[in-house]
PyMOL commands that place a pseudoatom at each C-alpha (Angstrom):
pseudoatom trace, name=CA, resn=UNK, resi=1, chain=A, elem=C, hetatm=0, pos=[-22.949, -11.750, 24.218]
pseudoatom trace, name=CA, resn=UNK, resi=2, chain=A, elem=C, hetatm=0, pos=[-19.758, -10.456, 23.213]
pseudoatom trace, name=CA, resn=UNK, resi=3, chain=A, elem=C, hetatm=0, pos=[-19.480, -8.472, 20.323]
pseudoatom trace, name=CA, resn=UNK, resi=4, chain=A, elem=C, hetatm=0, pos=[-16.408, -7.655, 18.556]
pseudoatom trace, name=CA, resn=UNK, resi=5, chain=A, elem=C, hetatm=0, pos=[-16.403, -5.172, 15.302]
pseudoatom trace, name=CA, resn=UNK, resi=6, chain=A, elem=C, hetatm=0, pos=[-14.819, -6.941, 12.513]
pseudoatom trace, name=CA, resn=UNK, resi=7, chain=A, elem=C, hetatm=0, pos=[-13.943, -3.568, 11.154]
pseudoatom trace, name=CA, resn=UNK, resi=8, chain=A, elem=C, hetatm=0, pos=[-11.618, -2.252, 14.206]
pseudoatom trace, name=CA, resn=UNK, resi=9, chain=A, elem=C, hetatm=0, pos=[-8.832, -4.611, 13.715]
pseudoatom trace, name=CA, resn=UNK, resi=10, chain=A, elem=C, hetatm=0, pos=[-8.060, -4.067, 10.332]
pseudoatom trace, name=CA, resn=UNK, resi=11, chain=A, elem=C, hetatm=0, pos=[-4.825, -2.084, 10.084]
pseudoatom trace, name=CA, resn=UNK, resi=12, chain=A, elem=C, hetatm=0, pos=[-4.958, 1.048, 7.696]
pseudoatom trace, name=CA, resn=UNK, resi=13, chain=A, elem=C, hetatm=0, pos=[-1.740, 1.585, 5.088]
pseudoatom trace, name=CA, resn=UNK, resi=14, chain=A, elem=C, hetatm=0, pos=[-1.515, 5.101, 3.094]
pseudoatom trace, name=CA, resn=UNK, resi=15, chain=A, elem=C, hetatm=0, pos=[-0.374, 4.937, -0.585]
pseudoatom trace, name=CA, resn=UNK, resi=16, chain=A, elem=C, hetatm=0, pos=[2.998, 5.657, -0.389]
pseudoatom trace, name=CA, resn=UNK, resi=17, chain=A, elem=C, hetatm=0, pos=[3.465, 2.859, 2.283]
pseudoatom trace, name=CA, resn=UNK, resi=18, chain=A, elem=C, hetatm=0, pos=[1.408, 0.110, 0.619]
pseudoatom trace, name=CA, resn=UNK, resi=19, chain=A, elem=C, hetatm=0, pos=[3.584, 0.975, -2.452]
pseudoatom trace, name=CA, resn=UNK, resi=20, chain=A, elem=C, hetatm=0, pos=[6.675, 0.576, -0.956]
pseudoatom trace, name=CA, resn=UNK, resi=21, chain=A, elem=C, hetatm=0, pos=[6.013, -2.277, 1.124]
pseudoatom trace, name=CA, resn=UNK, resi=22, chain=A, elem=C, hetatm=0, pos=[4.476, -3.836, -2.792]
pseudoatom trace, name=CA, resn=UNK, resi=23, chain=A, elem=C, hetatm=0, pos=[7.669, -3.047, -3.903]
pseudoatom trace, name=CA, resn=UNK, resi=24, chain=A, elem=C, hetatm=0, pos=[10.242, -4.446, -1.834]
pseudoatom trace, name=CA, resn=UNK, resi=25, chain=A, elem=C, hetatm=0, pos=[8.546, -7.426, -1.448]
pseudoatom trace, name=CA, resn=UNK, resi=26, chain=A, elem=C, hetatm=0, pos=[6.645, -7.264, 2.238]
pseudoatom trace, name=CA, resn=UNK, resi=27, chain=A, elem=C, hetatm=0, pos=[3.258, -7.365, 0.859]
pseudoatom trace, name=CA, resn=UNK, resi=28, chain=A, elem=C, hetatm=0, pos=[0.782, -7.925, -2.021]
pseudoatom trace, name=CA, resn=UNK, resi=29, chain=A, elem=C, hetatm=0, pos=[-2.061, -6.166, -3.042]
pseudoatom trace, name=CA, resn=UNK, resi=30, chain=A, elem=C, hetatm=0, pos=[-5.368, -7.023, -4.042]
pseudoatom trace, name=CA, resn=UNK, resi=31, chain=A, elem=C, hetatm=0, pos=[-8.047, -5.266, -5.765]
pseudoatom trace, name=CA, resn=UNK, resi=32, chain=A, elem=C, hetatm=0, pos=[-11.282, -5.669, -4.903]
pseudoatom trace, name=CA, resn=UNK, resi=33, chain=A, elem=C, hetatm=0, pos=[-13.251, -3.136, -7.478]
pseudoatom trace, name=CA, resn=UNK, resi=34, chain=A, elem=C, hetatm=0, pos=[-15.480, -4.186, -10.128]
pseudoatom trace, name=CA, resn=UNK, resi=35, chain=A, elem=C, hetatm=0, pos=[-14.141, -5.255, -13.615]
pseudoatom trace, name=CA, resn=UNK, resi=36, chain=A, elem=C, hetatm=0, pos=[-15.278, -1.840, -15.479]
pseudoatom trace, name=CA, resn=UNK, resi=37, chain=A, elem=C, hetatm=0, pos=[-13.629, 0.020, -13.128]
pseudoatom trace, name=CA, resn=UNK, resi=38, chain=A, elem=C, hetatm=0, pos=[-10.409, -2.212, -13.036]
pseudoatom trace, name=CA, resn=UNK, resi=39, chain=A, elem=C, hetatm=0, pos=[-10.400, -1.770, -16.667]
pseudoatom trace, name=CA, resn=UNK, resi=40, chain=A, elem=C, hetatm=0, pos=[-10.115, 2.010, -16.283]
pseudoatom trace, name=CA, resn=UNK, resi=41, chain=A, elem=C, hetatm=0, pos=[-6.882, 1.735, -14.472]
pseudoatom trace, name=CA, resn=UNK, resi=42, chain=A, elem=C, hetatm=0, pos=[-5.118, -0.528, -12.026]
pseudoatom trace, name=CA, resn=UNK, resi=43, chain=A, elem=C, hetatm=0, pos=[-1.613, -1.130, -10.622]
pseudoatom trace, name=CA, resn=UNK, resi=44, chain=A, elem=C, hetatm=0, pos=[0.205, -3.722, -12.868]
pseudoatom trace, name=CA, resn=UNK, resi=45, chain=A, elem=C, hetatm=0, pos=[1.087, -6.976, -11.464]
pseudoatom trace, name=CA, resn=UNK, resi=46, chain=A, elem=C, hetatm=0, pos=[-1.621, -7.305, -8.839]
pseudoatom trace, name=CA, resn=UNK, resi=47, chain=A, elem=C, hetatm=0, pos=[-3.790, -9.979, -7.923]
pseudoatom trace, name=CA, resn=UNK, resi=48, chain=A, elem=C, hetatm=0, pos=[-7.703, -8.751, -8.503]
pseudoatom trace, name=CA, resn=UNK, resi=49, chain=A, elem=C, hetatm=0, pos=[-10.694, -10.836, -7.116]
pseudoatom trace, name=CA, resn=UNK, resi=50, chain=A, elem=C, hetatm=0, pos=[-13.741, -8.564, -7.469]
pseudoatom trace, name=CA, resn=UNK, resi=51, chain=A, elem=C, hetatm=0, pos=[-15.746, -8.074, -4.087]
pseudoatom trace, name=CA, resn=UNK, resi=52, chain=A, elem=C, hetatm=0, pos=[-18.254, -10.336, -5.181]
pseudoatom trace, name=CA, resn=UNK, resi=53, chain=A, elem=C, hetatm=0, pos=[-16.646, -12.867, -6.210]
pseudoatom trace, name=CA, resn=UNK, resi=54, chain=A, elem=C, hetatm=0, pos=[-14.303, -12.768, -2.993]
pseudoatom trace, name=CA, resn=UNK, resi=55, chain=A, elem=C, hetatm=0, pos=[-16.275, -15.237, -0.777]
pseudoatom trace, name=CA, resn=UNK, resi=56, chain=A, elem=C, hetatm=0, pos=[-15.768, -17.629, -3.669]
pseudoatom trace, name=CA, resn=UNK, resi=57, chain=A, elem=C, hetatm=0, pos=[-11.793, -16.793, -4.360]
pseudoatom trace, name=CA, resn=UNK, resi=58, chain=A, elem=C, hetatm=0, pos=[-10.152, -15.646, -1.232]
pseudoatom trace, name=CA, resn=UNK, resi=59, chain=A, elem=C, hetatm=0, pos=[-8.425, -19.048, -0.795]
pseudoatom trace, name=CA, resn=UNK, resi=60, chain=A, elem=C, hetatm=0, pos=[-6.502, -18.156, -4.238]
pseudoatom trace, name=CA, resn=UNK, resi=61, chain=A, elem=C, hetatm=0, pos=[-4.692, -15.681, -1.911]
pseudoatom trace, name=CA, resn=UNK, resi=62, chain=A, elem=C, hetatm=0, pos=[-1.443, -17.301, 0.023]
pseudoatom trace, name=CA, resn=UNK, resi=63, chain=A, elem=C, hetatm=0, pos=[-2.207, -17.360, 3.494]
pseudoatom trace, name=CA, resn=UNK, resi=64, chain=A, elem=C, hetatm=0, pos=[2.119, -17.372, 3.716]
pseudoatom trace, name=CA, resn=UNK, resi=65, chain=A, elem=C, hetatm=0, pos=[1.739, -13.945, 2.350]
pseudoatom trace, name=CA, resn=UNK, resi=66, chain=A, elem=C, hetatm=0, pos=[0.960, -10.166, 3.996]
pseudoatom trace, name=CA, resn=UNK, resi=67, chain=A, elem=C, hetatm=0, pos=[-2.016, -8.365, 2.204]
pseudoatom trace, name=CA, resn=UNK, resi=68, chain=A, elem=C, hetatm=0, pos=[-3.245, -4.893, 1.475]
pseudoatom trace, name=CA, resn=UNK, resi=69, chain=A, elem=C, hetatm=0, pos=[-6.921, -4.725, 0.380]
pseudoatom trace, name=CA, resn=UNK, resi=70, chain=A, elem=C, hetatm=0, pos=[-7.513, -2.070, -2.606]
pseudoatom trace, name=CA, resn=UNK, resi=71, chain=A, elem=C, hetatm=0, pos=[-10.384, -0.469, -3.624]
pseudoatom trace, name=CA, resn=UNK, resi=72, chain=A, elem=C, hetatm=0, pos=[-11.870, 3.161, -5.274]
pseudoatom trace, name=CA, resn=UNK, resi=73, chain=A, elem=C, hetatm=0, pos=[-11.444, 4.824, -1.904]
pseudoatom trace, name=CA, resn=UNK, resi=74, chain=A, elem=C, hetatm=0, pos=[-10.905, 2.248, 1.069]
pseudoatom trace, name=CA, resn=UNK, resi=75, chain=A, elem=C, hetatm=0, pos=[-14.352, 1.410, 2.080]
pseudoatom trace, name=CA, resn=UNK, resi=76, chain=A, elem=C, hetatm=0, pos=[-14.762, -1.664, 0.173]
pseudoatom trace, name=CA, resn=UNK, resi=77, chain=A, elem=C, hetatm=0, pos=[-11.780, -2.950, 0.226]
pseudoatom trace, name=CA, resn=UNK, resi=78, chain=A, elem=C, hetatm=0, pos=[-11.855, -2.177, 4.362]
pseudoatom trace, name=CA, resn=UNK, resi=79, chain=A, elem=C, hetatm=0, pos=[-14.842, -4.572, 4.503]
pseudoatom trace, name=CA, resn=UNK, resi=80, chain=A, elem=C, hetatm=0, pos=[-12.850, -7.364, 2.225]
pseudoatom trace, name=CA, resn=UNK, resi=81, chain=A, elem=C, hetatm=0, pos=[-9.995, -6.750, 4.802]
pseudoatom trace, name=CA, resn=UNK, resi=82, chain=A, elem=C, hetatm=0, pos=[-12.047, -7.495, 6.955]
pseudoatom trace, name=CA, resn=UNK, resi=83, chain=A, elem=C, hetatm=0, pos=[-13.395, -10.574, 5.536]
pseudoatom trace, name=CA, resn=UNK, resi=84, chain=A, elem=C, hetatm=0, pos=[-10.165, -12.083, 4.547]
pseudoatom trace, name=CA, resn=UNK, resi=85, chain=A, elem=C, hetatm=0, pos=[-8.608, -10.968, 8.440]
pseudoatom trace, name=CA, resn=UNK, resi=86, chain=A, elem=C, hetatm=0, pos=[-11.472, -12.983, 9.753]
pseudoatom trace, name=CA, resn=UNK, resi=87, chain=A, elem=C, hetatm=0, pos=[-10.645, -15.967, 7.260]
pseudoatom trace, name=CA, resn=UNK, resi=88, chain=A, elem=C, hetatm=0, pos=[-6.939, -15.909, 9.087]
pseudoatom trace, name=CA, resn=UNK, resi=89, chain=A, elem=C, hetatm=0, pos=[-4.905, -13.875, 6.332]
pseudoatom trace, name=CA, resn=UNK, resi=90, chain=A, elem=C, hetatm=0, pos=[-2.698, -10.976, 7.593]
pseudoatom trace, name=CA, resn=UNK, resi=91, chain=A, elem=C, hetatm=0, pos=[-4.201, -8.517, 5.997]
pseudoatom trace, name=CA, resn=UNK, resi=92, chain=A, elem=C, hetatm=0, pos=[-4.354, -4.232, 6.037]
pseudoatom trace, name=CA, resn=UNK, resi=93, chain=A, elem=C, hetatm=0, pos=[-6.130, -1.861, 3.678]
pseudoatom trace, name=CA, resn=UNK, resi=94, chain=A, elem=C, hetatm=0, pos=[-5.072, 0.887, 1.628]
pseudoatom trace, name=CA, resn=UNK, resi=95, chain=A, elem=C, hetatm=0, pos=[-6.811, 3.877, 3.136]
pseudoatom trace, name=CA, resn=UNK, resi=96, chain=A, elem=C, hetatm=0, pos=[-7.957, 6.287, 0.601]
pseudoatom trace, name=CA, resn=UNK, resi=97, chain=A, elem=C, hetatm=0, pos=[-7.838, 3.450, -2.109]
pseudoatom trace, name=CA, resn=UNK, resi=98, chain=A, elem=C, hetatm=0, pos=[-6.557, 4.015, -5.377]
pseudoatom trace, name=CA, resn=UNK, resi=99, chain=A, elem=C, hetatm=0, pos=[-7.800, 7.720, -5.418]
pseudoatom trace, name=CA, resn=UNK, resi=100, chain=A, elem=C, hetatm=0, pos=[-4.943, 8.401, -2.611]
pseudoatom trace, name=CA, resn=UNK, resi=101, chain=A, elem=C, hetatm=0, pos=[-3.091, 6.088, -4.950]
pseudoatom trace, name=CA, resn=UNK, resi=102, chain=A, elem=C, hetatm=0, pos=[-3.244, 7.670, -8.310]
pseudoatom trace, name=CA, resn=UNK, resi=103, chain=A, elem=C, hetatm=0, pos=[-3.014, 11.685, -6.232]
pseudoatom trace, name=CA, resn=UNK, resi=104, chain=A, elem=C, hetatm=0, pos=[-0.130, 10.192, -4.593]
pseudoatom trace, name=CA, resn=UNK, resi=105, chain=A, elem=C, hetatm=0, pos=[1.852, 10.209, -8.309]
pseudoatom trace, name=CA, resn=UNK, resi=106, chain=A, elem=C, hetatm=0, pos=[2.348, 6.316, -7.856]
pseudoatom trace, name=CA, resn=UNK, resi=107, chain=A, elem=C, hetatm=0, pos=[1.630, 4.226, -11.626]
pseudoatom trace, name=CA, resn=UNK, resi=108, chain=A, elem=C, hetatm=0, pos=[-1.496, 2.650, -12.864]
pseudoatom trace, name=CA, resn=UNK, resi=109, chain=A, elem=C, hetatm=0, pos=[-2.316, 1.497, -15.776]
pseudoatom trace, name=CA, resn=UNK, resi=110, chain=A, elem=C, hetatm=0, pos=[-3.701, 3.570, -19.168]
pseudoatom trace, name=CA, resn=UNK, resi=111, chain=A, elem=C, hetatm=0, pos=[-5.671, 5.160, -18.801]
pseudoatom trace, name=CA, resn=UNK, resi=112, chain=A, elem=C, hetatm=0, pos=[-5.237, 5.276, -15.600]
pseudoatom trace, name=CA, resn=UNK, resi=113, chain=A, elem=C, hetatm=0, pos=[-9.082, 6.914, -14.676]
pseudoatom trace, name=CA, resn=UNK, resi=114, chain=A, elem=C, hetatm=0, pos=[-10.051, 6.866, -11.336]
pseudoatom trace, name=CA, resn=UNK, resi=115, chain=A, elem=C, hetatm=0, pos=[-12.293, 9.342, -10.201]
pseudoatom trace, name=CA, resn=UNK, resi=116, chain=A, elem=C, hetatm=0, pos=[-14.684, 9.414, -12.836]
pseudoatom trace, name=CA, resn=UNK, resi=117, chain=A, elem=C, hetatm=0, pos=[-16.620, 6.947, -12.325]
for i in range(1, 117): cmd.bond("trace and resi %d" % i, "trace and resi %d" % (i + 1))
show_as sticks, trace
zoom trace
């Protein structure tokens, strides 16, 4: 049997990439993290399907479109990227999540707490 890790082909984005690829258009992001922790502080204008919800809701993402999984600090949203890559999306993770995101100076929403929780 030939195994292939699921994991290995997801591509890895920092912050300041996923950000600028967000903003000029080249990708969209999606958060994966739990609505308490969304409700702390997330980037504006993004789509959010919580983790558990995404084998339910991934076809609300356009398969037309690139994606960058989001999460706390990449590991979730590295095994949704890995979900939704398998599903056929073209799809990369934000390494470091939005800890890298928020240390990286780039804006989230008030009031805007990440690492407490």
């Amino acid at each position: 049997m030939n195994y292939r890790d699921p994991f290995a082909d997801v591509a890895q984005v920092n912050a300041s990439t996923a950000y600028e690829m967000w903003k000029n258009g080249t990708a969209h992001l999606v958060d994966v993290r739990e609505p308490y922790e969304w409700d702390l502080g997330h980037i504006e204008g993004i789509e959010w399907i919580p983790l558990g919800q995404l084998q339910y809701r991934w076809r609300e993402l356009d398969p037309e479109k690139k994606w960058i999984c989001v999460c706390k600090s990449g590991q979730r949203s590295n095994y949704a990227a890995a979900l939704l890559g398998q599903a056929g999306l073209d799809i990369s993770n934000l390494a470091g999540g939005m800890l890298d995101w928020k240390e990286s100076g780039l804006p989230i929403t008030p009031p805007g707490i990440i690492e407490d929780y």
